[in-house]
N, C-alpha and C positions, 0 to 999 in steps of 0.2 A: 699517657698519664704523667705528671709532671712528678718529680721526685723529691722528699725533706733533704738536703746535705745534714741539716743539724741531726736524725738520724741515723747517717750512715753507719758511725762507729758503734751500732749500737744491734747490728745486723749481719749476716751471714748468709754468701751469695749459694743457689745452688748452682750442681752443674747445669749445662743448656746450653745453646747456639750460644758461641762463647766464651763458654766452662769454667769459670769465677771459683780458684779452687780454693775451698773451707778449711782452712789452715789457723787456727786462731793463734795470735797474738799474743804467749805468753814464754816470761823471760826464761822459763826450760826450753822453749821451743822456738824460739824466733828464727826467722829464717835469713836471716845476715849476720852478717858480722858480730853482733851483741852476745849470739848463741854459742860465739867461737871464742871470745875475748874472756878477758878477766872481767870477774862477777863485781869487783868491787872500783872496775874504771867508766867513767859516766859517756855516753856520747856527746860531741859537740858540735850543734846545730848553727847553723846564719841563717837568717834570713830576713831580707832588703826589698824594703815595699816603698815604692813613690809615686807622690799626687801632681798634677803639674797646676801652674800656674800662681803659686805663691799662696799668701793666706791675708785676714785684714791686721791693716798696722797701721789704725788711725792715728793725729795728731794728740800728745797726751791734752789738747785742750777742747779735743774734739768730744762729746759729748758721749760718741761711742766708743771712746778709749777705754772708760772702766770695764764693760761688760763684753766689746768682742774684740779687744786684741790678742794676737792667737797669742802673742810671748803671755807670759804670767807676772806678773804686778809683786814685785819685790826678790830678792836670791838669795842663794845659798838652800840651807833648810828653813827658811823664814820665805817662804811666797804661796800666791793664790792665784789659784786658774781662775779663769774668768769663764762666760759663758759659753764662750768659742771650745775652752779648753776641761770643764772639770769634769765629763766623764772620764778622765784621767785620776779620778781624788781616789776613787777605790784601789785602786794600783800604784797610788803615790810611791809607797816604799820597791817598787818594782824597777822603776824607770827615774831616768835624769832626762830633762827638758835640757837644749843645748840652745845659744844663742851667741852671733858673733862668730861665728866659724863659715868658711869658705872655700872652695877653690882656686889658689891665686889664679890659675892660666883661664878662667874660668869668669874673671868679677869684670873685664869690659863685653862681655857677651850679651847678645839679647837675650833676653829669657822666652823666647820662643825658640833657643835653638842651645840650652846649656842641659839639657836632660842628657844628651852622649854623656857629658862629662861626669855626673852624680859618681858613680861608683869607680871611673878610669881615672879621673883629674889631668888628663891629658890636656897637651895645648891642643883645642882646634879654631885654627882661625875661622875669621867668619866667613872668608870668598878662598876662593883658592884649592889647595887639595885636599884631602879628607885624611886623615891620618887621626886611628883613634888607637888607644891601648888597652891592658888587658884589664879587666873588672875586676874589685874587691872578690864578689862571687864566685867570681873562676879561680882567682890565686887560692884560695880556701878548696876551691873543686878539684885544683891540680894535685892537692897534698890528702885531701881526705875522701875524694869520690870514688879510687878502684873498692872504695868498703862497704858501701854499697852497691843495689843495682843499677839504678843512676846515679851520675855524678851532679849533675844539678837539676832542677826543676825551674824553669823559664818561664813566666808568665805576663803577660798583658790583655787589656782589654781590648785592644783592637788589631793584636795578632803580629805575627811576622817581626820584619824588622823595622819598616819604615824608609827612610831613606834619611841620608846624610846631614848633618845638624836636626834633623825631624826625627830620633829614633821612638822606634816601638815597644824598645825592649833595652833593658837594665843591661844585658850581660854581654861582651865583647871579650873574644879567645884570646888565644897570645900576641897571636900578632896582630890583633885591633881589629877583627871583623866581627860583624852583631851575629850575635847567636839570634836565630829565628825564637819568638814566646810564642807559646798555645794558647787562645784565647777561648777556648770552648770546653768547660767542666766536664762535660760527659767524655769527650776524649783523653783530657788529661785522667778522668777515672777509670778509663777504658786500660789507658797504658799502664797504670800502677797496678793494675789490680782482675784486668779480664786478659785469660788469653785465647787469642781468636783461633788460633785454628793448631793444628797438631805439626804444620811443614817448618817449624823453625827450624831448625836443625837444619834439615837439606837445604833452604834457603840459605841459611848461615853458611853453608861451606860452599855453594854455589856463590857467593858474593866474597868468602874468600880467594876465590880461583879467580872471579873478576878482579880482584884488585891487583894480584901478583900478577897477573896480564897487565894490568893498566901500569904499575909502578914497571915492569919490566921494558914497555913500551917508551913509558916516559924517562927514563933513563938514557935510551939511546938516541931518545930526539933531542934532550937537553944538548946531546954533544954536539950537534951541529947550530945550533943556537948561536944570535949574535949578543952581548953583554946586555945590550938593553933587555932585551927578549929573554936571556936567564931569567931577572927579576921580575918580570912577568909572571912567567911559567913557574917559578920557585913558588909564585903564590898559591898556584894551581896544586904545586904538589904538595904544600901544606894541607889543602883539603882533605886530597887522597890520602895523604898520613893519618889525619884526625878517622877518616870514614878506617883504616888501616885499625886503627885504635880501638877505635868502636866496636870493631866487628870482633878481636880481639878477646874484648872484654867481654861481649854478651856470647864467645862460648862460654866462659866462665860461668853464665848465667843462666843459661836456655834448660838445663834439664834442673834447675831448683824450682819448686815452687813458689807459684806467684803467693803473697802475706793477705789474707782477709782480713775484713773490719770482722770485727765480734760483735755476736748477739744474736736476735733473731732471723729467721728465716724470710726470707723475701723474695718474691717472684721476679724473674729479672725485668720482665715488661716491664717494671717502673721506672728505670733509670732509661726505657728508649725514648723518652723527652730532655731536650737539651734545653739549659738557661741560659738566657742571652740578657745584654742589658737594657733590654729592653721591660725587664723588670729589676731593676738599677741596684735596690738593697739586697733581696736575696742574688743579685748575681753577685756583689760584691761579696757578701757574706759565704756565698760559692767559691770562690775561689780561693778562697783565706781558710776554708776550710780543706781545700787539697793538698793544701800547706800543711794542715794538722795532721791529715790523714797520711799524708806521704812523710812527714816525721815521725809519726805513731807507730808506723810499720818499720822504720826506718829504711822506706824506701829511697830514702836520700836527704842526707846532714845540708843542702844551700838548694835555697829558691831564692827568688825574686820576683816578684810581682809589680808590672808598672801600672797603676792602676787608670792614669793617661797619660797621651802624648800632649806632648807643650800646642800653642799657638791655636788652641781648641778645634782643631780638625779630627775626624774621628768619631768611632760612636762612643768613643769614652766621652764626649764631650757632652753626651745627651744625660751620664749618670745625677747630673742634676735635676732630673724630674725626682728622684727620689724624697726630695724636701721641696717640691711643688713650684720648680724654678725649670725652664727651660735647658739654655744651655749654659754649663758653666763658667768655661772664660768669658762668658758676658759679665758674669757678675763682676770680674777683677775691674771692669771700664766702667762699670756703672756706680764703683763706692763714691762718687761725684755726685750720686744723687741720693737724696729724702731716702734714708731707709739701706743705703747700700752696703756701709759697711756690715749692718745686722743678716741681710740676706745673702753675701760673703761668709760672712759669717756661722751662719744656720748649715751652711753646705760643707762646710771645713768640720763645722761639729757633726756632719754627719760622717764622715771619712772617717776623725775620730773615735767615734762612736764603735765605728766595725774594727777599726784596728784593736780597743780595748776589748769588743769583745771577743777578738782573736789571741788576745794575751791573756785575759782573764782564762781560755779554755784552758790553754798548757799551764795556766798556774794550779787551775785543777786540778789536770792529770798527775796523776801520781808517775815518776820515770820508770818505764815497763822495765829497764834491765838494767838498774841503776838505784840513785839515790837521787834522794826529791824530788821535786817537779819536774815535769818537763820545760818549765820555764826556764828553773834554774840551770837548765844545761843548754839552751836555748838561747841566742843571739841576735835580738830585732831589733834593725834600723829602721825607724820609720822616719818620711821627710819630704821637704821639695827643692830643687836646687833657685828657685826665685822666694823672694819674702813679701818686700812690697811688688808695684805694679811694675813687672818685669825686669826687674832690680835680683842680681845675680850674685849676688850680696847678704851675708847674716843668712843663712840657709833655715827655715825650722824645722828642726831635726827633737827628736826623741830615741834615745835608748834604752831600750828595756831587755831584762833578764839576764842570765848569764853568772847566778849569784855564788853556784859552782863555779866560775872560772876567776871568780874576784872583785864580780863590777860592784860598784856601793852605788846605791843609788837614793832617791828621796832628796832630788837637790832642784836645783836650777841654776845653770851656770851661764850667767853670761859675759859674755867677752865682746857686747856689741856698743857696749858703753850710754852712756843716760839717754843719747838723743839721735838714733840710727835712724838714715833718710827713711820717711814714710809718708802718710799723707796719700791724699787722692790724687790722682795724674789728672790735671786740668790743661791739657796741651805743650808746646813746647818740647824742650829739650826730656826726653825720657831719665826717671832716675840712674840708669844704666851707665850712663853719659858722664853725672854727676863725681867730682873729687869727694871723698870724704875725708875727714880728720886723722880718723883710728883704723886701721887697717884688721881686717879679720884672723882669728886666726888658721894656719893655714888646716882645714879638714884633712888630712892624709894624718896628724897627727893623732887623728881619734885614730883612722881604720890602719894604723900603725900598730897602737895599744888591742886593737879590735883582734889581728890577727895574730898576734902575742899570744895572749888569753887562750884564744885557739887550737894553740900548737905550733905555731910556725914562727922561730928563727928566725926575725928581720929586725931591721932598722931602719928601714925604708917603704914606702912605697910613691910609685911614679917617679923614682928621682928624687923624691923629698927625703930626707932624714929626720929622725926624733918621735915621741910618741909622747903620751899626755897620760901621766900618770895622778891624775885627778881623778880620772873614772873611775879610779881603784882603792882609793884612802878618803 
């Protein structure tokens, strides 16, 4: 039997094959962090959701420029969404539309292979070795995740990591390896919120005994090692450190109770049906809602969700049947024809659509151990790192919430100046290719001011220096 997510929070698991324990949700009782802190300090949430493939950015003499280009038609606090864009009108005072920002190591990139870079900004060339660095997500996970019981929440629709310029997944460690994302809601619900069997604990220290074997082993093999082969092997022992870490941490965790959703009673047989995208709206709507669920509980301050992988391979690619369209990156090639920009268009306002209705929830919610919403303590990037037709350049990005940490919003800012390459790809040279006049500015400066707001001490990231205190006044 297939399951509501819009439900869930609304419900209370029993025990069973399982044993989903009934702990509700309240700020005398939470079962993290919240319940041990000061009553009157707010948690502070990220989370980083991306679409690939860009969005439409017809010519303004193109007939479809008023009604589906994704930017909005005028700035500052003086502009209008267009059709593409105004289920965003309810939430206007919520969020800033961004335009004109970019990653410089990032703008001669194809846009089939610049998603690595959304959240690292790292240089990766396009042939040669693969070297990426560490994600927005994770710097935020390094400094806030021992507070809860995960440190991030990794998400995509088509799983795993992907492979190299093709990733699967938003999030990359310190030293620039992809974190693996879970693409199947019932698992990701499974992990926040069911636990399966009573042996963690003996596992847990039987996997601590593995590792001080393994680290003691790999110790004395390093020493024979030749230089090249250190650096190798160093990489190996970062693994072992992180799982060292891991394991670490989840003593700290295994005899607390797992956090329930509230509310009614429900049989667990319902949730043993998994959503797949093969029902394209509610899986999306699935997944944004594990997001809510696993902040509600405050089973972890940073997720990210890659909703797909660039170059449309994948079954994220199929999530356009949701608006009666095949597969999606077709439509980026086809704004060339009778209709394309609008049918581009109609798919972007459906992404939209779920991300608003994933911001509208936490504006609702009232903050379970805190003040205001869960919005306003709440940090959503939404975006794609392409704009026009694989054009790596002017990113559309939105920022919403955060109004606890300072951000103003109710604007439209952009920095991409009156006449950013767009238009249909009719052959030839890719816009990717093309010199532009104004150069973007550089994005490390948002998620500069991003991780400020936060909590964290920088003035950098990737290398960059400076932050952009526009988000804030």
């Amino acid at each position: 039997m297939a399951f509501n997510l819009n439900q869930l929070d609304r419900r209370r698991f029993l025990r069973g094959s399982g044993a989903a324990l009934a702990l509700p949700l309240l700020s005398s009782s939470l079962p993290l962090l919240a319940a041990n802190s000061d009553s009157k300090s707010n948690p502070k949430r990220l989370a980083c959701i991306y679409y690939p493939d860009g969005v439409p950015m017809p010519l303004r003499e193109d007939p479809a420029y008023q009604d589906w280009s994704w930017f909005p038609h005028g700035g500052g606090t003086e502009f209008t969404f267009t059709k593409c864009t105004d289920v965003f009108e309810p939430l206007r005072d919520d969020l800033t539309v961004l335009s004109g920002f970019s990653h410089p190591e990032a703008r001669k990139v194809h846009g089939h292979r610049n998603a690595d870079q959304f959240l690292t900004a790292a240089k990766i060339r396009r042939e040669g070795a693969y070297n990426n660095s560490i994600s927005l997500d994770q710097v935020y996970a390094e400094h806030i995740g021992d507070q809860t019981r995960f440190a991030s929440l990794v998400m995509s629709t088509d799983g795993g990591i992907g492979t190299p310029r093709a990733a699967q997944t938003l999030s990359f460690n310190r030293t620039g390896r992809a974190i693996p994302a879970e693409q199947s809601p019932k698992r990701i619900f499974d992990m926040l919120f069911v636990k399966s069997d009573a042996d963690a604990a003996r596992r847990l220290a039987k996997n601590e005994s593995a590792l001080d074997e393994m680290l003691e082993d790999a110790s004395d093999l390093r020493g024979i090692l030749s230089s090249n082969d250190k650096l190798r092997f160093d990489e190996y022992l970062d693994s072992v450190r992180e799982a060292e870490i891991r394991v670490q941490k989840a003593k700290e965790w295994v005899n607390r109770p797992l956090p329930s959703v509230d509310g009614e009673q429900v049989d667990r047989a319902e949730i043993e049906a998994d959503i797949s995208p093969e029902s394209p709206r509610l899986y999306v709507q699935t997944m944004l809602d594990m997001i809510y669920l696993a902040f509600k509980t405050d089973s972890t301050r940073v997720a990210t969700y890659q909703i797909g992988r660039e170059n449309g391979a994948g079954v994220s690619d199929r999530l356009a049947r949701a608006v009666g369209f095949n597969l999606a990156h077709q439509l980026t090639h086809d704004t060339k024809n009778p209709g394309g920009w609008k049918n581009l268009g109609k798919y972007c306002r459906f992404l939209n659509e779920e991300f608003a209705r994933f911001t509208t929830r936490l504006k609702e919610s009232p903050e379970p151990a805190g003040t205001g919403s869960m919005l306003d303590n709440s940090l959503l990037l939404f975006g794609s790192a392409s704009s026009a037709f694989h054009l790596s350049r002017n990113y559309p990005l939105v920022l919403a919430g955060g109004g606890n940490m300072g951000f103003k919003h109710g604007r439209y800012l952009n920095y991409a100046g009156a006449n950013p390459i767009s238009g249909a790809w009719r052959g030839g040279p890719e816009p990717y290719t093309k010199e532009i006049k104004q150069e973007d500015q550089p994005l490390t400066r948002v998620f500069v001011t991003m991780l400020q707001q936060l909590g964290i001490e920088t003035e950098s990231f990737a290398g960059a220096t400076g932050n952009f205190p526009k988000l804030l006044s």
